[in-house]
N, C-alpha and C positions, 0 to 999 in steps of 0.2 A: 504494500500500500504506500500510496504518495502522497505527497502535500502538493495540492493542485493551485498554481497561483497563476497570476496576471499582472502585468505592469500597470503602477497608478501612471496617468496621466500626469507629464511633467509640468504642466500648471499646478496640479496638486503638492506634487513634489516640491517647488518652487514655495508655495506657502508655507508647509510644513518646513520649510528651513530658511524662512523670512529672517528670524533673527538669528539666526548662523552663518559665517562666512568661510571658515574650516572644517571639511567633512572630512570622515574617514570611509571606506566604503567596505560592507562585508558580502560575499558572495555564500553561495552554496554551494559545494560538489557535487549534492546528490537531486534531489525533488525541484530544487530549481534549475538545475543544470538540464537536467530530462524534458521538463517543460518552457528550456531557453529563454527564461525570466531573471536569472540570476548568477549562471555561471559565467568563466574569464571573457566570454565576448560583448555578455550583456554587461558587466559591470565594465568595462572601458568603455560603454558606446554611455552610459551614464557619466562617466568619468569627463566624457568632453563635452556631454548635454548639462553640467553642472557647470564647467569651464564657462559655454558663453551663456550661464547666466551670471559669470564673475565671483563663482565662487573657488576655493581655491583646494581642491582635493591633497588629503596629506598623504594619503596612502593610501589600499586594499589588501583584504585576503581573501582567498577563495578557502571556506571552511568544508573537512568532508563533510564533516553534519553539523548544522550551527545547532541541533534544537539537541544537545549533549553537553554532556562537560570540556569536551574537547575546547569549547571556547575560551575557558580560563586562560590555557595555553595557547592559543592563539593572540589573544588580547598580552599576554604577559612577551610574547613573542615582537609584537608590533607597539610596545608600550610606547617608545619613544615618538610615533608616528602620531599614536592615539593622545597623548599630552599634548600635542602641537595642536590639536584639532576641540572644533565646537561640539560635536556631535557626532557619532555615529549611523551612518543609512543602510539598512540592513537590505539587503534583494535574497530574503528567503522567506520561509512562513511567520505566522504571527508568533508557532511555535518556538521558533528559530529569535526572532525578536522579541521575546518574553525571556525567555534561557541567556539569550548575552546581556541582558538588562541585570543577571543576577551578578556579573563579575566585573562590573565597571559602574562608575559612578557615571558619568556623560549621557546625556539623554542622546536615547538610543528610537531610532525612526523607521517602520517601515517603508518600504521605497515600492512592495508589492502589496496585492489583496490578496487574501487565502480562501478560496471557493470551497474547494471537498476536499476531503480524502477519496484518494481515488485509485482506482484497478486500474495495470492497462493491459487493454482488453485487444491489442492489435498494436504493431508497431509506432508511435508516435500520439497512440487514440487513449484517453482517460476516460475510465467512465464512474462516477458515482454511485459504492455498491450496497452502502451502510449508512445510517443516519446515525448510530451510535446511540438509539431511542431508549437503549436498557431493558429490553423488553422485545427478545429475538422470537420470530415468530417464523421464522424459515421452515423451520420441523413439519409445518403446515402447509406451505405453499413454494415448496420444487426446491428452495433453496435460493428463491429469487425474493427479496424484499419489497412488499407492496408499496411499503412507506416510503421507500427512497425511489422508485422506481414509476412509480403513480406521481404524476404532479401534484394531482389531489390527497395520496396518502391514506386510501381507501384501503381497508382492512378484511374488509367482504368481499368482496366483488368489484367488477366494471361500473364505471356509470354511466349516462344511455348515450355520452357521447360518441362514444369510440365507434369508428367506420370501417370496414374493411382489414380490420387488427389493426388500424391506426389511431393513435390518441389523438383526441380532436383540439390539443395545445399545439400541436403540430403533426402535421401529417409527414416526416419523415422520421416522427417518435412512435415507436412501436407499442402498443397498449401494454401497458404491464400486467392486467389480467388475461389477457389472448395468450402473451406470453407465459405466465402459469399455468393457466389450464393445458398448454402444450406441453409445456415439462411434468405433470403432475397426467398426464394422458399414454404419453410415453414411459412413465413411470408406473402404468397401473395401479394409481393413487386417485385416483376422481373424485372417488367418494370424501378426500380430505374438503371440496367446498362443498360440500354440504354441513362441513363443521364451522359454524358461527362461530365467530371469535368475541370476542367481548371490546369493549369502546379501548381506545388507547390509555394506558394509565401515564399519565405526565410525569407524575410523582417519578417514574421510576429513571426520569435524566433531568433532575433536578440540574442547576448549576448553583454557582459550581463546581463541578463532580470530582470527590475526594475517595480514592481507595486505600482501603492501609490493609496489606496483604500480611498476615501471619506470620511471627519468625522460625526459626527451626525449632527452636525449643516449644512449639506448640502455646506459647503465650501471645495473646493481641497486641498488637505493639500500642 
């Protein structure tokens, strides 16, 4: 699974660093570099789109994963570049720029938006497979996620838009329940819609979402 991003709009970019005139720039090796938002070519072509707005880059790094600890050392590695500098602009996920925000003091800036997490599902193709709703309901229906997969998020069945197996938000979007009952047909599972599901429970992806996983010794931490 990836962190699926997009470049903000260098107007946006430009305000978000209205009052800074020394950036530093951090890249990604992995989920931006895949979706060419963030890796060595996007952050130089940033690098001179910041240039003629006269601001004055002090340096970059292309991190393998910025949303890790790896970033300590990275920051610790480029410290002298990062003292010279106003700020920090991150071109990875929010992940990635939440995570370096914990090992440096400088206010630290995305430069991307974070859309899904995402599958890919065909060379260069992303597709959103999971909503992370807490509450997997796959066991019921092929293994395909109504929730994320339904624009609407319909738990039961189609609703009367869908035409031709096409969803009626766009007709190059496949219905997500066409698509179930296919998998679940093939599977000689049918009888699974006939099982109503019950309404979505919210509760169960509150934010924001804390796990604290068991230690060895079998005590809660």
């Amino acid at each position: 699974m990836k962190a699926i991003t997009r470049a903000k709009p260098l107007s946006e970019i430009g305000k978000i660093l209205e009052k800074d005139s020394r950036v530093f720039l951090v890249g990604c090796g992995t989920c931006a570099t895949m979706c060419h938002t963030g890796g060595k070519p996007e952050v130089l072509v940033v690098a001179q789109r910041l240039a003629d707005l006269g601001k004055t880059v002090t340096g970059y790094v292309i991190i393998p994963t910025v949303c890790d600890a790896q970033d300590r050392e990275a920051l610790t590695e480029n410290s002298a570049a990062i003292r010279d500098s106003d700020c920090i602009l991150v071109l990875a996920c929010a992940y990635g720029v939440q995570t370096l925000g914990l090992y440096t003091d400088k206010p630290v800036y995305p430069a991307l938006d974070t859309l899904f997490m995402g599958q890919e599902t065909s060379p260069g193709v992303f597709s959103e497979v999971c909503s992370q709703c807490g509450e997997c309901v796959l066991a019921w229906t092929g293994g395909i996620c109504p929730l994320t997969a339904c624009p609407k998020g319909l738990l039961n069945g189609p609703c009367g838009g869908a035409k031709n197996g096409k969803c009626e938000v766009s007709a190059s979007k496949d219905c997500a329940w066409e698509l179930i009952y296919r998998r679940l047909r093939a599977l000689g599972r049918l009888e699974d819609l006939r099982k109503r599901r019950p309404l979505r429970n919210f509760n169960a992806s509150t934010k924001p979402g804390i796990y604290l996983v068991d230690r060895e010794d079998g005590e809660p931490r």
